[in-house]
TORRO-882451 format. One record per residue: x, y, z of N, C-alpha, C in turn; residue in one letter. Coordinates in pm, whole numbers, plus 50000, padded with zeros to 5 digits. Example, Ala and Ser with C-alpha at 12.3 -4.5 7.8 and 13.67 -1.06 7.14 Angstrom:
<bapas>
513194943150780512304955050780513204967050780A
512854977550708513674989450714512905000350787S
</bapas>
This chain:
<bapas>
500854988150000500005000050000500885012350000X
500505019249956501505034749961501485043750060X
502425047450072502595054450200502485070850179X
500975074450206500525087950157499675088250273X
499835104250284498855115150391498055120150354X
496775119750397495745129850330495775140250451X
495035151850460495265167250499494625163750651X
493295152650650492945144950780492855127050760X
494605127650819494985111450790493875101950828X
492895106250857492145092350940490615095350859X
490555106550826489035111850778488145106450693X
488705094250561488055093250492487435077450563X
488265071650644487765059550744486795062750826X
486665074450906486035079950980484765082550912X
484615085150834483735088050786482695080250677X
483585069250650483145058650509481765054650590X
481325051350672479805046050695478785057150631X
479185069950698478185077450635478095083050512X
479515078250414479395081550301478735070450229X
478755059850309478435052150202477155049550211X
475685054250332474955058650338474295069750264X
474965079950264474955096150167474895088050020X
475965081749973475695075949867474635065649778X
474255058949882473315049149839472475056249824X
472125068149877470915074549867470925081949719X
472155086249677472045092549569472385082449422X
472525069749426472685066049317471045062549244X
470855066849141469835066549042468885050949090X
467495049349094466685035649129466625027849051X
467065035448931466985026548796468155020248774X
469105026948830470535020048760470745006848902X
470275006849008470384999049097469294986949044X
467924989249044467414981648962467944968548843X
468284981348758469064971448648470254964148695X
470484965948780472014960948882471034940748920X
470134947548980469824938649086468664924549053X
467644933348916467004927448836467024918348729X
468454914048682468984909148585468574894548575X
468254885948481468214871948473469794861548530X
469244854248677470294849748722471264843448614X
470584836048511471114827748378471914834948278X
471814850248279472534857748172474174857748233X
474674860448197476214868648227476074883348308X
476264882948406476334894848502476514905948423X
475554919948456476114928948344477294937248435X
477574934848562478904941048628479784927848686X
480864934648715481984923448764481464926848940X
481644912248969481474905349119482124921149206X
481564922149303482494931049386482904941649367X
482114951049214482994961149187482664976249280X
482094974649379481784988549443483364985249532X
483174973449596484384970049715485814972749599X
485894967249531487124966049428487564986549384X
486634994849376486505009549384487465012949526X
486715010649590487125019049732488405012849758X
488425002249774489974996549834491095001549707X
490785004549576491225011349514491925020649560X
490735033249614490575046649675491485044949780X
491675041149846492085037749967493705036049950X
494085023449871495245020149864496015032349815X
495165042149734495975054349624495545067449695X
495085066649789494755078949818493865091249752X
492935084349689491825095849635490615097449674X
490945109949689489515122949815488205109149693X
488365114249649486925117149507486785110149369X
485805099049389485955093449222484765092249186X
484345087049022482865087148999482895077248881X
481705067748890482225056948743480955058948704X
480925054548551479325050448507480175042948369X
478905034248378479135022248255477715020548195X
478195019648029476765020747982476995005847904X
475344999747894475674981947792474314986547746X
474084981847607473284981847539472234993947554X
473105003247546472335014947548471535018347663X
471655010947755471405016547912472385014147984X
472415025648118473205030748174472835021648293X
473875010748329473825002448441474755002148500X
475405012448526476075016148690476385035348678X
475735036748759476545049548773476505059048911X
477935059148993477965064149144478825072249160X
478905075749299480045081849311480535079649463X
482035083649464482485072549562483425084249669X
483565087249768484245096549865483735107249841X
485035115949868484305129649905484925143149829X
484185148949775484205160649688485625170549673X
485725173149877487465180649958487625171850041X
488575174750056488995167950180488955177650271X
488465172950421488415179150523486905189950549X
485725182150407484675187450436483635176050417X
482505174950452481465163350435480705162850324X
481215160550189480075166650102480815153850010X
479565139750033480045132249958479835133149795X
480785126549709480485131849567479055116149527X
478445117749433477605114249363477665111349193X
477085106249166477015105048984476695121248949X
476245126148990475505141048972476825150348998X
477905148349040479195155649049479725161848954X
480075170748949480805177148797482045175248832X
483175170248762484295170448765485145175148584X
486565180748597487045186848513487605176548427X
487095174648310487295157048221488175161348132X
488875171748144490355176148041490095172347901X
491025165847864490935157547716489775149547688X
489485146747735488035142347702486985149947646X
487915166747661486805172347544486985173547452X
488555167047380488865166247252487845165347173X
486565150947178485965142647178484565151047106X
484825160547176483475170547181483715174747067X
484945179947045485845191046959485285183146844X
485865170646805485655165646673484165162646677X
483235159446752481945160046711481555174446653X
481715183246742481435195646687481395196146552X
482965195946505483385197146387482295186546289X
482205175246305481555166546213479905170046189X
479445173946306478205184046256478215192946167X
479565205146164479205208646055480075204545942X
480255194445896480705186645827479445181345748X
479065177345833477185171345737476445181945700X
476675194245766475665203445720476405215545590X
477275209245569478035212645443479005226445492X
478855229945593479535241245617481375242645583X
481865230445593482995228345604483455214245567X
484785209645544484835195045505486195189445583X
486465181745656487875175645753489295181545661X
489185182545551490315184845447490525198845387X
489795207145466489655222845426491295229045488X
491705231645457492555242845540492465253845627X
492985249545733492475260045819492395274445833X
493185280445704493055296345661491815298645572X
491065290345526489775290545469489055299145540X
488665291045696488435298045761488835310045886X
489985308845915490865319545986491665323445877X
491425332145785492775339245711493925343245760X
493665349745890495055356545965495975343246031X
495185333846003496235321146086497345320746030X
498455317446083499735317946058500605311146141X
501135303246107502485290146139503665293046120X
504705286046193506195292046174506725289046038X
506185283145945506735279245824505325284445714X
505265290545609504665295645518503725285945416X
504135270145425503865261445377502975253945414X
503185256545581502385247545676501305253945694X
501255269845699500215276545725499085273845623X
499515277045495498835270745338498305260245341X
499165246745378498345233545396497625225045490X
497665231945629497185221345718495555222445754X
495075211645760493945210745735493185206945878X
491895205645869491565205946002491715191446045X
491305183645976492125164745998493165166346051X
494115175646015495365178346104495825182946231X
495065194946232494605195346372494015189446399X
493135178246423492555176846525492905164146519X
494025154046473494405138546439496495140346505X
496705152346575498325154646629499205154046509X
499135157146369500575155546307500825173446273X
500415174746319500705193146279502225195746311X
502705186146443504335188046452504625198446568X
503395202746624503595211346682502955205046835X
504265211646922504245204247057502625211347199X
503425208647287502955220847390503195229447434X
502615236947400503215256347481503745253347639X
502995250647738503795244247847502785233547903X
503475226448042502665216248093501325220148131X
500205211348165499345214048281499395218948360X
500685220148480500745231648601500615242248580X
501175248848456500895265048406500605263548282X
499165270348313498715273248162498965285148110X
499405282747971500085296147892498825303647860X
499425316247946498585329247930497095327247942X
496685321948073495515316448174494455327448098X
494675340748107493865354648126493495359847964X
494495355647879494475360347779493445357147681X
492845364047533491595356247485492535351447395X
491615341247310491825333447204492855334347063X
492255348247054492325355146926494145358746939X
494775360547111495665365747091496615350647127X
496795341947138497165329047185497415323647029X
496085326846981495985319046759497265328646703X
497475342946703497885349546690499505348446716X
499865344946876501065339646884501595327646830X
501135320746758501265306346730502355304746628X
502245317846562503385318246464504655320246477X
504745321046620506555321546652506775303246730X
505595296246729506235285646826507095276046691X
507825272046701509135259646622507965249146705X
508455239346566508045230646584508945215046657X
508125206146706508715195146767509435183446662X
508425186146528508505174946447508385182446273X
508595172546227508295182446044506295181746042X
505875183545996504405183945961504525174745918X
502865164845942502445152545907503835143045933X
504925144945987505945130746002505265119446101X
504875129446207504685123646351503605123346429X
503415117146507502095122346633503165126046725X
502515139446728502795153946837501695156146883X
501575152147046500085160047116500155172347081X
498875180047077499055194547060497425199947124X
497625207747248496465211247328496095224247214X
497205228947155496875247947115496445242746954X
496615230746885495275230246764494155226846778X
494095219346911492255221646944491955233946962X
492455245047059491975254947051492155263146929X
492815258446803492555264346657491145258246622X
491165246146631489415241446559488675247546653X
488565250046789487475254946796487105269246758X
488495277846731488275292246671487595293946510X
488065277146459486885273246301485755270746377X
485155267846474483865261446488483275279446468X
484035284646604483415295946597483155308646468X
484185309346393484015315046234483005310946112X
482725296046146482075292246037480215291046074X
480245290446293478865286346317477965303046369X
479255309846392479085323546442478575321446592X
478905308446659478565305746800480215305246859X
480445310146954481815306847003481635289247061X
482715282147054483205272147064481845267047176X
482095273047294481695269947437479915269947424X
479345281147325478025282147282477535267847186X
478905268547124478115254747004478245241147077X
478995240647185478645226447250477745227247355X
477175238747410476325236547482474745236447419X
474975242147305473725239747224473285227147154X
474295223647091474075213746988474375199347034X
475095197847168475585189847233474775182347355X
475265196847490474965190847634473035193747585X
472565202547509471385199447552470405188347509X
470865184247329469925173747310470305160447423X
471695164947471471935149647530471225151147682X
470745161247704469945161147858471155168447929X
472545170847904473415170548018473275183348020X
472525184948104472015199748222473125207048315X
473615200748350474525207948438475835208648377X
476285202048288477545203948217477935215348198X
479175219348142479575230548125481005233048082X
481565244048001482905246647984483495253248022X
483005258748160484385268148228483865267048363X
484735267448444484625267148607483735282248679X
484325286548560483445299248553481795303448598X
481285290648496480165292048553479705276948676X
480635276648774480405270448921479885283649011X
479075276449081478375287949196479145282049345X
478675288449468478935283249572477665269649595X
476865270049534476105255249554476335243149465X
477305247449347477425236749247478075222649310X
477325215949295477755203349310478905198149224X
479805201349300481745196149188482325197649277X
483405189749276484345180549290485435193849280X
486085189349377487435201449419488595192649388X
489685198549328490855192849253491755188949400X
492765181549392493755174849500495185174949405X
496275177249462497725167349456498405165349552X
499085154349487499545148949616501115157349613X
501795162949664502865176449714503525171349876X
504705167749795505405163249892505035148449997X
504105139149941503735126850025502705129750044X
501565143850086500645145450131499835150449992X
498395146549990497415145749897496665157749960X
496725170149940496165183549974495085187849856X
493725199549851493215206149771494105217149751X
493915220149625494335226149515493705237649455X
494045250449397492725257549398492965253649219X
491095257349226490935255449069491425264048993X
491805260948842492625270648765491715272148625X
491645282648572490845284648503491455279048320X
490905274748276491295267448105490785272748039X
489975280447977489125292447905489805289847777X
490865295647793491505299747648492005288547573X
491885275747593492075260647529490845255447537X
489335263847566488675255647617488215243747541X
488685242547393487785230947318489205222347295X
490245220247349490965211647420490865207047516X
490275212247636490205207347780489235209947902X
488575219247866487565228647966486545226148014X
485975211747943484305207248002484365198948115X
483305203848226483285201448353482085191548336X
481985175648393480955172548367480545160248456X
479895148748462479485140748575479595127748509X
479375119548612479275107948568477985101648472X
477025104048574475625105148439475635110248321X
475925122048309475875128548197476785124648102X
477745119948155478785115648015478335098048003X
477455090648055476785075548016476085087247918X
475575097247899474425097847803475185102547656X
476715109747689477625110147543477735098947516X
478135084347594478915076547541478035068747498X
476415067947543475195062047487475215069047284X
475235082047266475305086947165476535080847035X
477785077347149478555072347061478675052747018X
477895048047093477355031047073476235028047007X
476635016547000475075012246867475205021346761X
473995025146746473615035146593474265048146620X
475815050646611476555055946659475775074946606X
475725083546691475265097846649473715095046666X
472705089646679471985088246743471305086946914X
470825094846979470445092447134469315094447168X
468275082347184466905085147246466475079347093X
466685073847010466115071146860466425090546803X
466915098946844466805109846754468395113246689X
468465110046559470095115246526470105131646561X
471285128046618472425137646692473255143946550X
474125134946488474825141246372474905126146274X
474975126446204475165117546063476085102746139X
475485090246170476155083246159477325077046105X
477465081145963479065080945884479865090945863X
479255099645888480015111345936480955111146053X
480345106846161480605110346312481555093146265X
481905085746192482905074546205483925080646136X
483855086846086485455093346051485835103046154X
485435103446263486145102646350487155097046464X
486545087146418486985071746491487935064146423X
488185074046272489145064946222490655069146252X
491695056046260492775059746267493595069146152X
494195079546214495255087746120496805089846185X
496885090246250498325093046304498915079546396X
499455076046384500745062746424500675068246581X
500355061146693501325065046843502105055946842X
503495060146839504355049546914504245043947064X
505275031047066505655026247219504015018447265X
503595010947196503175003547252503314988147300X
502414980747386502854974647467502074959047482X
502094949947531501584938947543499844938847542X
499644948947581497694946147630497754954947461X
498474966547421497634976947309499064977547246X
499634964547160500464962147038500744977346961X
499664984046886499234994546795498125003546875X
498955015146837497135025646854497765035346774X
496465042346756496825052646641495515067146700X
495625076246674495055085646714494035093846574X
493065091046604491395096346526491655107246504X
490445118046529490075127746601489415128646745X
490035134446805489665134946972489455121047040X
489905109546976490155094947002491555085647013X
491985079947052492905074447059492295060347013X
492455054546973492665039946855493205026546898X
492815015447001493525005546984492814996246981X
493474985047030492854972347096492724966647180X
491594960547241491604945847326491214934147321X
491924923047351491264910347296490624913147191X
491414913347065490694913746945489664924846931X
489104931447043488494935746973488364958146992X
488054963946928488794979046911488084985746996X
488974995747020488505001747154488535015947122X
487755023947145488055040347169488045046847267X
488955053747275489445061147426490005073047436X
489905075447543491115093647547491455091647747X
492305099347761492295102147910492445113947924X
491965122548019492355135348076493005134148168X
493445146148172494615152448257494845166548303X
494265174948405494635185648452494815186548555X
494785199948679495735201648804494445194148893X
495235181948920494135177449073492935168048961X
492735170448867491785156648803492105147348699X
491865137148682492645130248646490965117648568X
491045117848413489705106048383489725101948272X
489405087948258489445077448170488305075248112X
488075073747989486925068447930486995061947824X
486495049747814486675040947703485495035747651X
485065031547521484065029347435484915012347365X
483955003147420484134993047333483504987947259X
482784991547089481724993847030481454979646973X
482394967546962481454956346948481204948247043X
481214952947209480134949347330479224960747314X
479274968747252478114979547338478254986847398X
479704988647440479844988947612480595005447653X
480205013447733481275025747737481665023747851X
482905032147963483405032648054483345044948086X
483265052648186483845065248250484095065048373X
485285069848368486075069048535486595084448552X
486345092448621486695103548672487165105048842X
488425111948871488735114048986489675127049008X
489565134049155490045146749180491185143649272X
492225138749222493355137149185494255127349102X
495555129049054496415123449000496545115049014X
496345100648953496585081848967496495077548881X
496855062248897496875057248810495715041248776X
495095042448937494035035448973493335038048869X
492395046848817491975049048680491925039848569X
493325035548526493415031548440493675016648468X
494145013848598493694998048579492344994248636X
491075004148663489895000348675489354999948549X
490025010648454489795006648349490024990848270X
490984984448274491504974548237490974964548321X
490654965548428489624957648514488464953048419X
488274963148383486274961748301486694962548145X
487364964548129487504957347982487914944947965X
488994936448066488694925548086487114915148116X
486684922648201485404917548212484584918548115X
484004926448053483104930447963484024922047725X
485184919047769485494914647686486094893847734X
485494892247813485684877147877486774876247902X
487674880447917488934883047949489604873148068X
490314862948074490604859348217490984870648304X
490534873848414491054882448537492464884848527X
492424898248567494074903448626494234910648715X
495074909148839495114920648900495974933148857X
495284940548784495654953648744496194960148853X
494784961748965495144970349039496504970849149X
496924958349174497724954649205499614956349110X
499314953349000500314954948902500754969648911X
499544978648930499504991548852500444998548985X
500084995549116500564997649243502054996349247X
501854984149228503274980149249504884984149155X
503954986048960505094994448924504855012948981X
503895013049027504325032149096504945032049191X
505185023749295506065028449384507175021549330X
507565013349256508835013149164509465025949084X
508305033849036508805043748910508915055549029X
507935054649124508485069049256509565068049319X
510105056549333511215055449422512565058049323X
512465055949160513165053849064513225071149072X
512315077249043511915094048988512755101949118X
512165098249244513125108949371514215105949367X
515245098949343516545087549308516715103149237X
516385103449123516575113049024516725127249055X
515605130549122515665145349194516475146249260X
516935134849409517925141249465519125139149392X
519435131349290520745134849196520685150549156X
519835153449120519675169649104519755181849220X
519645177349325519855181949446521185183549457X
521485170149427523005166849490523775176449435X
523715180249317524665183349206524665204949239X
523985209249290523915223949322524635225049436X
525575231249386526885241649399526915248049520X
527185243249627526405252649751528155264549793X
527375270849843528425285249851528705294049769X
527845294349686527935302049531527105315849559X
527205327249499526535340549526526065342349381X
524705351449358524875353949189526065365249200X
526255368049062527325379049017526875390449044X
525845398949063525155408349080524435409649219X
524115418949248523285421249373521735420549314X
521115415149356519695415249304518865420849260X
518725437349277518345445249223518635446049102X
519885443649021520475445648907519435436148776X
518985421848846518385413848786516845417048705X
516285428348858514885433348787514305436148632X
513335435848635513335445548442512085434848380X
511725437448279511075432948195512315423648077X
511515409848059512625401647921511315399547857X
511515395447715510295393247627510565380847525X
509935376347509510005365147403508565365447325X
508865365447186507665365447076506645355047094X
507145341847117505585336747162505115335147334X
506155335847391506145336847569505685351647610X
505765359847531505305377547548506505380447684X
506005384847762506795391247889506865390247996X
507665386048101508125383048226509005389848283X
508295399248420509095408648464509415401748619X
510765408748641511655403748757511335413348834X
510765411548929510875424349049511315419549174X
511875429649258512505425249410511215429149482X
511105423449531509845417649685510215421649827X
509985416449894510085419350041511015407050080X
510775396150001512105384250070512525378649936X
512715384249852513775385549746513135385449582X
513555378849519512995380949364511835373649325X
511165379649282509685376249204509525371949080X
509235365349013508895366048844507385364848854X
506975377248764505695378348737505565374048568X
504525363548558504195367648404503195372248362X
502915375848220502095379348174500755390448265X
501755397948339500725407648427499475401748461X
500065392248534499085382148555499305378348721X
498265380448808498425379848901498255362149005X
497895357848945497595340348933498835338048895X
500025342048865501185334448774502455344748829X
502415340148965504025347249021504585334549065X
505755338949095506915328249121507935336449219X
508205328549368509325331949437510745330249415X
511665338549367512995332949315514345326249429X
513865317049452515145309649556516335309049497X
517685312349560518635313149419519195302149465X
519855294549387519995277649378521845279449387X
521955281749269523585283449261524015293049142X
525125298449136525615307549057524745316049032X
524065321348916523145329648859521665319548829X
521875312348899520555300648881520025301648938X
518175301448954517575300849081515785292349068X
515565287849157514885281449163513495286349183X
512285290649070511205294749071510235288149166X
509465290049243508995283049336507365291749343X
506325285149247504955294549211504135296249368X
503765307049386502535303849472501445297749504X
501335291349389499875282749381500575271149374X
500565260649469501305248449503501135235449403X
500155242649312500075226949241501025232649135X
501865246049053502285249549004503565240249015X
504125237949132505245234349167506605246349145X
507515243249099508355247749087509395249048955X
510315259048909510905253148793512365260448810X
513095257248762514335262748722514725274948581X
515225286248651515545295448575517065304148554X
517355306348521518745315248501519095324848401X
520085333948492520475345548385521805343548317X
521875346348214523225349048098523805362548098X
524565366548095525285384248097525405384247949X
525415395647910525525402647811527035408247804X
527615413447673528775417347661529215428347745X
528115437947806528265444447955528675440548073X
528265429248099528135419348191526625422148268X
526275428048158524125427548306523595417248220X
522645413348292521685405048220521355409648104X
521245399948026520725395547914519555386647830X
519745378047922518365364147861518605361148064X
516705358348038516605349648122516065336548069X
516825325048090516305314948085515145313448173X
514115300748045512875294248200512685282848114X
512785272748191512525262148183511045257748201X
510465252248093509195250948153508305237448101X
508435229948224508125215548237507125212748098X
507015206648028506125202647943505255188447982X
506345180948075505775170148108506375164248264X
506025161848364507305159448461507455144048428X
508525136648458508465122548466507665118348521X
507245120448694506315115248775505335126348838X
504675132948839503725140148876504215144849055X
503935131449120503535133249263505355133649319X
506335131049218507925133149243507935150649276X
507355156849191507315171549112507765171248978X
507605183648957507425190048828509055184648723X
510115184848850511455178648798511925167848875X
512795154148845513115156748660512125153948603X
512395157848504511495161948325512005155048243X
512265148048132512615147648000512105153147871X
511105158947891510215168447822509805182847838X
510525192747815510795205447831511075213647727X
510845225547764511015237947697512305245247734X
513375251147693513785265247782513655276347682X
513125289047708512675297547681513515306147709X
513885315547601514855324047633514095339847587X
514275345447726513515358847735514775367947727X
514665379247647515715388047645515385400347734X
516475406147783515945420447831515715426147760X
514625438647820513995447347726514875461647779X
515505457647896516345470947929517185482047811X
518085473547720518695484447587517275488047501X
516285484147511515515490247419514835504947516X
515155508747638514845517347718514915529447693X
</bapas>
């Protein structure tokens, strides 16, 4: 079992009778029904034990908050929710929970798009200056040819602006994010590779919005959450009240599994931004089974339409014994199990963490959502795709355990090699004041250094959500350390100029950490960003 603290080590024990009271009360009569009503002679439509097989989950991994629903033959026969919303308050979560499903709104993204695809507005193979003229790419060629299949299938070549802990330019609108796009270099040549890329979803949804005259966030709540019933859904945290029933984000920081404050995604929102429940997404994944684009007998969008979405276009490498091949759709990821094909995506943002899988010749969908970082997720996932595909049993959950505290103990190994290695007794070259100023970079915009009350600051983007304490590490190096704790921390440094004052500040900025709950470093996936002073232009 892992050796993790929650904020009240004993609280979620303390309290499991009455959650699991609170809960029974809120899971749907119908979905218990269909649980309980089944012909003893059929094949169980759930696996033996799976509420107990959840929690001891929860338990072993330390998560406040989870929520599953599984849909078979077009009804929704399980859907709950399991702990508690924060930690250190009584508000157990429910199927009715909104939680932040990240990538999973890829999903949305390419439906969007395929609606108006049938309604002739547009076609997967259009170029995306058709409809954004001012769009513009670091290469003149790429801008000319890439098409919206491209965006929205990863070969565009183009990486991530930065990780999940900081989102690039939180505050900023759309228009000016599309706009910067033309200074980012690319990771890969166009069409070579699959390159995730969060900032070409938020290009298709700036086509949804040009061609439907609804902004992105309008056309999925219209054309989307409402025929599908999902009422409370939504794309920005924005619109949460103090009564909304959702699920508060967690990481685990330093051994202990703490809340997190929520961070706002706006400006990617048709990459990542829809907040939504466990019910409500059995009623997407009902839309995407059987008579696929159909829900309730009423088509939704064009059945052969909405499958070219599902088809493979881009190669993922590095796969593995259970998923040989996968290849990436639109807003889908592509593989297999036991013979038979699976569609999926996972999300990923600060404190939530959810899986959802579609196995379209059972019938069958999955959704697993939780408010924090694990990996339990994904072997509950693999739990029920075993089951639901006859699968002999595995202990996943067990496997999945046992390589994380292998890869955590492997990852801090790593950090304190990085520890080890800083230079202690070192001063910067300058007195600190000297460091202040504004540096700028064309697609990073501007990051100003100011002295504080207990030493250097980096502010970005005049953005008050996005400061950083400067700890100085060694030489002219120093160690960014954000205020908002799920930010973590990053490494930065100055270069002198032929004056000897600053010149560039380096920033390093995590794109991916190795292990999440290690921190933000080591990395093997990074940026460094080189900001120049703006001081000689004074």
């Amino acid at each position: 079992m892992l050796n993790r603290t929650l904020t009240a080590p004993s609280f979620r024990k303390q309290l499991s009778r009455l959650a699991l009271f609170l809960l029974a009360l809120a899971v749907p009569f119908s979905v218990q029904a269909q649980s309980s009503n089944q012909d003893s002679e059929t094949r169980p439509l759930l696996p033996p034990d799976l509420d107990a097989y959840i929690e001891n989950g929860m338990d072993d991994w330390g998560i406040p908050g989870m929520a599953v629903s599984i849909v078979k033959d077009d009804s929704v026969i399980y859907s709950r929710g399991f702990g508690f919303k924060k930690l250190g308050e009584i508000q157990p979560v429910d199927d009715r929970t909104l939680f932040g499903v990240a990538s999973t709104t890829k999903a949305f993204t390419a439906t969007a798009m395929a609606m108006l695809v049938e309604e002739g507005a547009l076609d997967w193979d259009d170029p995306i200056t058709k409809y954004l003229p001012d769009f513009k790419l670091y290469n003149p060629f790429v801008t000319e040819t890439i098409t919206i299949r491209d965006a929205l299938s990863h070969r565009s070549g183009l990486g991530r602006m930065t990780g999940n802990r900081i989102q690039y330019m939180p505050f900023r609108d759309r228009e000016e994010l599309l706009y910067r796009m033309r200074y980012m270099e690319p990771e890969a040549p166009f069409r070579e590779r699959y390159v995730y890329s969060n900032m070409m979803y938020m290009v298709a949804g700036e086509v949804i919005r040009a061609v439907s005259g609804m902004s992105w966030d309008e056309f999925i709540a219209d054309r989307i959450f409402g025929p599908l019933g999902m009422e409370t859904s939504n794309t920005s945290i924005t619109q949460f009240t103090d009564g909304s029933n959702a699920a508060w984000p967690h990481q685990e920081i330093e051994g202990e599994i703490v809340p997190i404050p929520r961070r706002n995604f706006d400006n990617v929102g048709a990459s990542a931004s829809i907040n939504t429940n466990a019910y409500e997404m059995a009623q997407w994944m009902r839309m995407h089974l059987g008579q696929a684009g159909t829900y309730d007998g009423e088509q939704i969008v064009s059945s052969r339409i909405l499958a070219e979405t599902y088809r493979p276009v881009t190669a993922i490498p590095g796969g593995n014994r259970e998923n040989p091949i996968s290849s990436y759709a639109m807003g889908w990821t592509v593989s297999s199990w036991a013979g038979r094909t699976i569609y999926r995506h996972g999300g990923a943002t600060d404190g939530m963490n959810t899986n959802l899988i579609l196995i379209p010749e059972e019938n069958v969908g999955i959704f697993i959502t939780t408010n924090t970082f694990n990996n339990f997720m994904t072997a509950l996932g693999r739990h029920l795709k075993d089951f639901y595909t006859d699968t002999p049993e595995r202990d996943w959950h067990e496997a999945f355990l046992t390589s994380f505290e292998n890869r955590l103990a492997s990852v801090l190994a790593l950090r304190e090699e990085i520890h080890a290695a800083r230079v202690t007794d070192t001063s910067p070259s300058h007195s600190l004041s000297v460091y202040t100023g504004e540096y700028h970079d064309p697609l990073y915009d501007n990051v100003e250094v100011k002295q504080g009350e207990n030493g250097l600051e980096l502010h970005f983007w005049d953005d008050e959500t996005q400061i950083a304490d400067l700890e100085h590490w060694h030489y002219d190096t120093f160690r960014a350390v954000w205020r908002n704790p799920a930010q973590r921390e990053k490494f930065v440094w100055f270069q002198m100029g032929e004056d000897g004052q600053p010149e560039i500040l380096n920033v390093r900025f995590t794109l991916r950490p190795m292990l999440l709950q290690a921190g933000i470093y080591p990395t093997n996936y990074y940026r460094v960003v080189e900001y120049r002073s703006l001081r000689s232009e004074l």
